[in-house]
N, C-alpha and C positions, 0 to 999 in steps of 0.2 A: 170706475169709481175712484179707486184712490190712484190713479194714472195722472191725475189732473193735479190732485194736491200735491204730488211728487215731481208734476213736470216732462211723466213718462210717455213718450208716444204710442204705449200699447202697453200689455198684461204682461213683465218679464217672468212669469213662471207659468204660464200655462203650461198643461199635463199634454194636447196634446202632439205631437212629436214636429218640429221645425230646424231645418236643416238649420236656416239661421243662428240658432242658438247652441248648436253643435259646438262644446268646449273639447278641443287636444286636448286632453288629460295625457297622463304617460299609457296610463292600460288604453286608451282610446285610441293614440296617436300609434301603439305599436299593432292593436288590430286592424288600424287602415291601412298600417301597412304589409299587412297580411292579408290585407283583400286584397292591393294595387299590385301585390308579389301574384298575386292568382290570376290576377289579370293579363300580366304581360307575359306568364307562362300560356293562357288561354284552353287548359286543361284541367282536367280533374275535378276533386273538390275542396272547396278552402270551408273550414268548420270554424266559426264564434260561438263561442256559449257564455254563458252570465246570469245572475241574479234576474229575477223581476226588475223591471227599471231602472236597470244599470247604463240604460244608453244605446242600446245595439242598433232598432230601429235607428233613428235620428241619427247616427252614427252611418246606417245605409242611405238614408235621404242625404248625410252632406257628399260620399261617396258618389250618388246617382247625379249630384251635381256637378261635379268636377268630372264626370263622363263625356256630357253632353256633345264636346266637344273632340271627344279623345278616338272616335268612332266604333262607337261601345252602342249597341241596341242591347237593352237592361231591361228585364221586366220584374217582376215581384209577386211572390202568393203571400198572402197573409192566414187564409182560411186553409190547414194542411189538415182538420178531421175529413179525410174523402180518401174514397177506395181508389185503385188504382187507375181503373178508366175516365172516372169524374177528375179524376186529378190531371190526364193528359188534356180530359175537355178546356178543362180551366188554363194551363199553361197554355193551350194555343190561342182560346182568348185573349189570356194576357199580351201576346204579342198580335192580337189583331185579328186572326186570324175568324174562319167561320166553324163553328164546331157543332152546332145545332143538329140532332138528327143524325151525326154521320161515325160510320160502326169506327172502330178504336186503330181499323189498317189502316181507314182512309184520315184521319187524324195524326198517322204516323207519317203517312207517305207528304200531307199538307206540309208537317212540322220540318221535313227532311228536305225539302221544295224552297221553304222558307231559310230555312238554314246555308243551304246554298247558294241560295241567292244576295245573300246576305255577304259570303264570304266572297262571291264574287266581283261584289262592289268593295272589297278591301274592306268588312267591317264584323266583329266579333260579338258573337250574340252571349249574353250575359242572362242567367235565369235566379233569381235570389229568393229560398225559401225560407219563409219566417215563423217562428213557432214550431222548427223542425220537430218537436219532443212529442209533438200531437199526433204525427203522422203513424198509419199501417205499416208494417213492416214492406207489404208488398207492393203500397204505394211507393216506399223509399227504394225498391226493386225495382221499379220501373222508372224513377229518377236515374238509377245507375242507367237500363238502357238505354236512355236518353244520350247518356254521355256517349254512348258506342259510336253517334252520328260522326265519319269521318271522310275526308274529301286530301287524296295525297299523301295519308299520313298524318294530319293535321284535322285536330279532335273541332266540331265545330258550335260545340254547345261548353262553355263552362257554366258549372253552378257554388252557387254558393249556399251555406248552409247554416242559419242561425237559431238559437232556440235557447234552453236551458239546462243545467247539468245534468239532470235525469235522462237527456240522449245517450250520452256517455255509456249508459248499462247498454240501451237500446241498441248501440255500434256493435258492444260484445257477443251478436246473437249469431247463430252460426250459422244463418243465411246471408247474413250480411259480411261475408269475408272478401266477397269482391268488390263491394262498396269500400270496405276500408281502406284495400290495396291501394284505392283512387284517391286517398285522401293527401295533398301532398303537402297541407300547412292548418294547423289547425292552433286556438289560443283562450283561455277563460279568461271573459271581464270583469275585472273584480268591480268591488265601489272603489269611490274615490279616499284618499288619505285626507288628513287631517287640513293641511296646506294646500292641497283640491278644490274643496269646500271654498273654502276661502276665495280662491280662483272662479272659480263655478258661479259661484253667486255675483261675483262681480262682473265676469264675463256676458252674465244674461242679464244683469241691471245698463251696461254699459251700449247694449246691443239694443236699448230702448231709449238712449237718449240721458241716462243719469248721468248728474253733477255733481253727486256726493251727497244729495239731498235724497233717502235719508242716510245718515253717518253710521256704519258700523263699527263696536269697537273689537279688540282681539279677544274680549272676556263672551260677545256675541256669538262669533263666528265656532268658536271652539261648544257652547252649548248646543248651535244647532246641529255641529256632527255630533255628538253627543245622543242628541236625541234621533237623528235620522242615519244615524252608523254611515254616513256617505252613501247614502243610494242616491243618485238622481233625482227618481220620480219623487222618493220621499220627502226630500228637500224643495223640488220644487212645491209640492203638496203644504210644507209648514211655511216656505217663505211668504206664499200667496195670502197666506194667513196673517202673518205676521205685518206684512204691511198694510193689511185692512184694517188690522189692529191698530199700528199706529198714524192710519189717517183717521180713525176715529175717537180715538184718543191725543189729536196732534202732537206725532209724536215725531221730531226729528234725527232724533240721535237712539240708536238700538244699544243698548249694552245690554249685559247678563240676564238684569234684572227684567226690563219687556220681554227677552226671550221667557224666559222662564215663568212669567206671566200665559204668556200665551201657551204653553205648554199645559199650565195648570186648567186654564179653560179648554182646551181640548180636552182632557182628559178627562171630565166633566160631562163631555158630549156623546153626541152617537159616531160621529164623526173619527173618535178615538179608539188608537189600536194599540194594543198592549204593545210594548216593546219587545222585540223579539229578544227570548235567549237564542242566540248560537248552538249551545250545546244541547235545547229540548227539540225532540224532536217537533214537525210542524210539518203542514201541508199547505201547501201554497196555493192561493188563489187563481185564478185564469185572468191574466192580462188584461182582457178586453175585457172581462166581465166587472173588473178593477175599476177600471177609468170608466167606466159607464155609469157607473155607481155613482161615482166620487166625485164626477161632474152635475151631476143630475142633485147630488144634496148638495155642491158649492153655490150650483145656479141659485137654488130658493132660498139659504142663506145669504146668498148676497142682495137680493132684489127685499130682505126684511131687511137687513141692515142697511141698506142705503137709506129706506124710508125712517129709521131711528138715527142714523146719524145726520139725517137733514133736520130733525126736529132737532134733535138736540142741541147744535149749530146756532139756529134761530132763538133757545132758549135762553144759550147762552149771549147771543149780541143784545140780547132785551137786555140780561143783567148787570151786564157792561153798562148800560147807557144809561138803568134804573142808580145803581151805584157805583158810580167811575172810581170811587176814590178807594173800594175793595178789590 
């Protein structure tokens, strides 16, 4: 929709997650380096945690990119409510493997076969579990066994371990002391600063093709952290908005004012969410149940306004042509 009027080769804010768009922030740039530290130790476990939509996901997607080559076999869970046996079923899925039908030794003895084999060909298997905070305790007991798999002295499973801060309590539980022991770098994603923002949005405008069409000014960029406290997903959720706004409004240049326009109409909406205080307490949403939502009302909001913003287009060239000299 407004990709065209802008000149854009695609949608610079979709919600969801693309390595491509992956911004080094500093909190970004020193967790990658705390996965790539966990990598060439090839043991233990390396722990991320973060707000809702801070980044982490897409943050593993640019990680899993820069592997491809590094001879890293990487796999990824996203789905951790699952008890312990579902949960080994799944990781050897995830690497390929057959798991259908077969009791939880012969799923060990596969995993350790694989693993092996793995190492033998000079390559380090990488397992990366996402939504850590969802997970059974004694699922996350069986992740540590996991880790026991060794060939030499030399550990043949690393993991990594991403989620949000309510893991933190979950660490403290006092079956989990030998999990911890294994923890050997762990780091929280904040949002981004004020000066981020600013980066952020240019970084994912820039990664589509923009020319400076449209222009943001500094009175802009400072309202939209403002309203999105630098969270990622948030921002990208208002910018998306924001430029439908101003292709339907042709609008070239964002200062304060269209932000805060747009603000105002959201807040109007169903769409809108009260700004968080910090200091009340709150319960936070489930990720995936987030972005399902919030795609699913962007889609039908946008297929109404495209059909209003072409009529209106067309309304407007009739007037033009009816009274040029207004």
């Amino acid at each position: 929709m407004y990709e065209s009027f802008y000149n854009l080769r695609a949608k610079p804010f979709q919600l969801s997650p693309d390595a491509k768009f992956f911004y080094n922030s500093r909190g970004h740039k020193r967790a990658l380096s705390y996965l790539r530290y966990g990598i060439t130790q090839g043991e233990g476990f390396i722990v991320i945690l973060g707000g809702i939509g801070t980044g982490k996901t897409t943050m593993v997607q640019a990680l899993f990119d820069q592997l491809e080559d590094d001879g890293v076999v990487a796999a990824k869970l996203v789905t951790t409510q699952l008890e312990a046996d579902d949960l080994l079923r799944l990781v050897a899925t995830s690497f390929g493997l057959s798991a259908d039908g077969a009791s939880k030794a012969s799923i060990l003895k596969q995993l350790e076969a694989f693993f092996l084999a793995q190492s033998r060909l000079g390559k380090r298997v990488l397992l990366v579990v996402d939504e850590v905070q969802n997970m059974p305790m004694k699922s996350l007991e069986e992740l540590r066994m996991l880790s026991n798999f060794q060939v030499g002295g030399t550990a043949l499973l690393q993991i990594f371990l991403l989620g949000q801060q309510e893991f933190t309590t979950t660490l403290q539980a006092t079956g989990l002391e030998q999990l911890r022991q294994r923890i050997i770098a762990s780091y929280y994603l904040k949002a981004l600063d004020q000066d981020e923002v600013k980066g952020y949005i240019e970084h994912r405008l820039t990664s589509v093709g923009w020319q400076g069409d449209p222009s943001f000014d500094e009175s802009a960029y400072s309202e939209i952290y403002s309203y999105t406290s630098g969270v990622p997903r948030k921002i990208n959720t208002f910018c998306d908005r924001l430029m439908l706004f101003g292709y339907l409004e042709e609008i070239h240049d964002f200062t304060a004012g269209v932000v805060l326009d747009v603000v105002s109409e959201l807040q109007g909406e169903v769409l809108y969410v009260q700004k968080e205080n910090p200091e009340a307490p709150r319960k936070e949403p489930k990720a995936s149940q987030e972005l399902v939502e919030m795609e699913q009302r962007l889609c039908v909001l946008e297929e109404k306004v495209e059909a209003f913003g072409d009529g209106l287009r067309s309304q407007r060239s009739l007037l033009a042509r009816l009274w040029p000299s207004r």
